[in-house]
C-alpha positions in Angstrom: -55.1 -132.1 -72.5 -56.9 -134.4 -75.1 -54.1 -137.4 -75.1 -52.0 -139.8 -73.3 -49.2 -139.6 -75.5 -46.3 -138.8 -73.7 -44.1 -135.6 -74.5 -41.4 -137.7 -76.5 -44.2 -138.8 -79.1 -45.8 -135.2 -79.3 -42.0 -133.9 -79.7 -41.5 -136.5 -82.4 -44.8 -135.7 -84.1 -43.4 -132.2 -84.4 -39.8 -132.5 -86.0 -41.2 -135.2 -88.4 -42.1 -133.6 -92.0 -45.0 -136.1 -93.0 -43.8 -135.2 -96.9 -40.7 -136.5 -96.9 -40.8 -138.7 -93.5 -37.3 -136.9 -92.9 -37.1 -136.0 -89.2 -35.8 -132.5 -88.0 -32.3 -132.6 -85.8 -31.8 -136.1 -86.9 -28.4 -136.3 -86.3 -28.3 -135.9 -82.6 -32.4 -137.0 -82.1 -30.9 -139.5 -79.8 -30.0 -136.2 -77.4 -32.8 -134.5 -77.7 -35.4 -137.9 -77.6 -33.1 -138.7 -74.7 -33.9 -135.4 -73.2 -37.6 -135.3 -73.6 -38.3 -138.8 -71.4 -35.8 -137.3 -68.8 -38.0 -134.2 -68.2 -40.9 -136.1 -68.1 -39.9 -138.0 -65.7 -38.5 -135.3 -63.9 -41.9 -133.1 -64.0 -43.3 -136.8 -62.7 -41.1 -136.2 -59.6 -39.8 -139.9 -60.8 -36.0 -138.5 -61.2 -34.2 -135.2 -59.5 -30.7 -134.3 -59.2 -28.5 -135.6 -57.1 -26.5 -133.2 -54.7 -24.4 -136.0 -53.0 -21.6 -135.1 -55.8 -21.2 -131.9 -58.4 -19.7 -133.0 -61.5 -17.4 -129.9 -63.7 -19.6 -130.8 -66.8 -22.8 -130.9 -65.5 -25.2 -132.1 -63.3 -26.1 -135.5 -62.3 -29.5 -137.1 -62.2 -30.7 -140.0 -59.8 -34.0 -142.2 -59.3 -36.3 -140.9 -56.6 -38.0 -143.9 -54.8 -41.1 -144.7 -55.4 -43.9 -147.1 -58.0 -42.4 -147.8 -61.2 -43.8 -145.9 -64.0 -46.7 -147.6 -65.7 -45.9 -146.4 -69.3 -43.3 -149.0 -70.1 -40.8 -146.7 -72.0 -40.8 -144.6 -69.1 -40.1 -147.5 -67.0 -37.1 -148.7 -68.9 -36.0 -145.1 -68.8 -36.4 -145.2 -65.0 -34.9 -148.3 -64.1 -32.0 -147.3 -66.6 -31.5 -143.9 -63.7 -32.2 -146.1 -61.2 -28.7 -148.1 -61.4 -27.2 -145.3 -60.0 -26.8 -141.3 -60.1 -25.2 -139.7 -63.6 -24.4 -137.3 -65.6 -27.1 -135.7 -68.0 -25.2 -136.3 -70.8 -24.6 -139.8 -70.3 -28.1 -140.5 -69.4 -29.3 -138.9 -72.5 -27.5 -141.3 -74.8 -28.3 -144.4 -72.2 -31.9 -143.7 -73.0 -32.5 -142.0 -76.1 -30.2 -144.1 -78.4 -33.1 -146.7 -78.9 -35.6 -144.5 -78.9 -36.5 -143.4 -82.7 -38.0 -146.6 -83.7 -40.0 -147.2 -80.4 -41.6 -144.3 -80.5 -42.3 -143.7 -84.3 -43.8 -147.9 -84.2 -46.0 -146.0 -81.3 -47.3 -143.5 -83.3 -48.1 -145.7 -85.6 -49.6 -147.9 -83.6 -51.9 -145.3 -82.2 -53.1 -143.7 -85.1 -51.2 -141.1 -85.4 -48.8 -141.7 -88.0 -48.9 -143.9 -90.8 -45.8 -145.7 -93.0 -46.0 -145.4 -96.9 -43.0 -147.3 -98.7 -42.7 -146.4 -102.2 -39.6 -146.4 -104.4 -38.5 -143.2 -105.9 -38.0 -143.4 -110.3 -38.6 -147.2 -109.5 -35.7 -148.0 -107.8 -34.7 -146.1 -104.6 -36.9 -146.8 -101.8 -38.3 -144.2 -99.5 -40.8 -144.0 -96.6 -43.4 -141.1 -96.0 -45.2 -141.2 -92.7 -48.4 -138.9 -93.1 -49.9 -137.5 -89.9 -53.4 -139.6 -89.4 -54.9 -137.3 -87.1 -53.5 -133.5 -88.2 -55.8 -132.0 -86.1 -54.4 -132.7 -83.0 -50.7 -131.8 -84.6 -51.9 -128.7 -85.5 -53.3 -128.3 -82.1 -50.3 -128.8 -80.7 -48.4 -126.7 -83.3 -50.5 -124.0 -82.1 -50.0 -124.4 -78.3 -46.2 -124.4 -79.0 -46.2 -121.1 -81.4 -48.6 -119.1 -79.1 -46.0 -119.8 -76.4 -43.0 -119.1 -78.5 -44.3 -116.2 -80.6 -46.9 -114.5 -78.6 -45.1 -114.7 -75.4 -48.2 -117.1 -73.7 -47.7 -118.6 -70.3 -47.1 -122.4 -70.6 -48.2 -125.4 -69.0 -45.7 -127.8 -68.2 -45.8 -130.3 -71.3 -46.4 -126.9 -73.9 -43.4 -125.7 -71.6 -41.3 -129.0 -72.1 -41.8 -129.3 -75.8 -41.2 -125.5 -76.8 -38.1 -125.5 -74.4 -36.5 -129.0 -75.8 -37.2 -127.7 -79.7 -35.0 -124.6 -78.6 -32.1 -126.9 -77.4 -32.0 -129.4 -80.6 -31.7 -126.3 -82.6 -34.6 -127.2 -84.8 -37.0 -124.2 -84.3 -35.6 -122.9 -87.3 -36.9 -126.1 -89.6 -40.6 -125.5 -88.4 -41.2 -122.1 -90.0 -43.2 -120.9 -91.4 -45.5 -123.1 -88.7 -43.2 -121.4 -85.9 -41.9 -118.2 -87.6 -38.1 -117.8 -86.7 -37.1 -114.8 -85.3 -34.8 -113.5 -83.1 -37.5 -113.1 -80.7 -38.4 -116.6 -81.2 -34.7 -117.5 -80.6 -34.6 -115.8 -77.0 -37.7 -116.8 -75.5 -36.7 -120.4 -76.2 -33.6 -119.6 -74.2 -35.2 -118.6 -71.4 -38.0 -121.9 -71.7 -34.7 -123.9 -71.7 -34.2 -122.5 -67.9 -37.2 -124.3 -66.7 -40.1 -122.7 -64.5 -42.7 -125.0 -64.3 -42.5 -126.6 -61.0 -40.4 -126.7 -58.1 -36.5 -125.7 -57.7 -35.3 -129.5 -58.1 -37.0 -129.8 -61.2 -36.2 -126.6 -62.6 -32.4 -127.8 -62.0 -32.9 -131.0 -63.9 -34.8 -129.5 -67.0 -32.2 -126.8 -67.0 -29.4 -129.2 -67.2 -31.3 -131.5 -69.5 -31.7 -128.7 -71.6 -28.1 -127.3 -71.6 -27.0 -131.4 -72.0 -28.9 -131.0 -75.4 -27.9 -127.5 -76.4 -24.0 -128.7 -75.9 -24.9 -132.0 -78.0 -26.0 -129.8 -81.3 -23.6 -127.7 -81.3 -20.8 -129.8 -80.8 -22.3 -132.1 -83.9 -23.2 -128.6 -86.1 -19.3 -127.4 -85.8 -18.6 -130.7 -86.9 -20.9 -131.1 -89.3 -19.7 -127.6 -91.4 -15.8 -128.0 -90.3 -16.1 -131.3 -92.5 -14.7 -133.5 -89.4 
């Protein structure tokens, strides 16, 4: 792998349209933002789940002891488990809710993004945030597609990103990059399972992934019931 950005900024670098700077599954990114440091931690062996209670809606997720995470949004993430054992969902909004404008300002600050403000006919303003270094999106593009489309193995972080873009519903919004088919639509189902490590991680990517599913369509009924 030829970065250290973590699998929240590569997921972000994904769902952005560097056109129009809109961002793909905006209305429940928190979730699936949320959902991405969560599974990164959990493929760290920082969090698991914790068995010491089931919950009816879920499973819960708790802090495994050990060095604080050096990356400091994954520590803040960490220390936020670390309080005490919860439920996926509640975790997901603890931690992604701040997350959009932390990790775009990262991007940015890296070099892989860049802000344009303009105004649109003079008066509306708008931002556009090109991609600085398109190479290594489309690199990454293409690890995510061969994975999705022609049915390649993944490594854990192609794994992570291809299986969270099938939870937030927003593999449809990267074709024709992704094409979306049907066949497209069930292998991300099964990538939302997990299978890249051992059974306690499995567990908390599965639920992670479920946590995020539930979140989009929940705010997608909502959305085209006009509630």
């Amino acid at each position: 792998m030829d970065t250290d950005l973590l699998i929240v900024e590569d997921l972000l670098l994904l769902l952005l349209d560097d056109t129009t700077g809109a961002i793909a599954g905006e209305g429940t990114l928190y979730y699936t933002l949320g959902g991405a440091v969560l599974v990164e931690l959990a493929l760290r062996g920082e969090v698991a789940p914790d068995d010491s209670r089931t919950m009816f809606n879920g499973i819960r997720i708790g802090a495994v002891k050990g060095e604080l995470p050096s990356d400091p949004l994954l520590r803040e993430a960490y220390e936020k488990v670390a309080k005490k054992p919860r439920g996926v969902q509640e975790l997901l909004i603890d931690i992604g809710s701040s997350l959009r404008g932390e990790v775009l300002d990262r991007l940015v600050e890296r070099g892989f993004i860049r802000r344009e403000k303009k105004k649109v006919l003079g008066v509306f303003p708008t931002t556009r945030m090109p991609a600085q270094r398109p190479e290594y999106e489309g690199r990454l593009l293409e690890r995510v597609r061969s994975v999705l489309v022609d049915g390649a193995e993944p490594d854990a972080r192609t794994g992570a990103l291809a299986a969270l873009l099938s939870a937030s519903g927003t593999l449809p919004q990267l074709h024709p990059g992704i094409p979306w088919s049907g066949a497209v639509y069930t292998r991300g189902k099964e990538l939302e399972k997990g299978n890249w490590g051992a059974d306690a991680v499995n567990t908390a990517i599965a639920g992670t992934n479920a946590a995020i599913a539930a979140s989009a369509a929940a705010v997608s009924v909502a959305t085209n019931s006009g509630t």
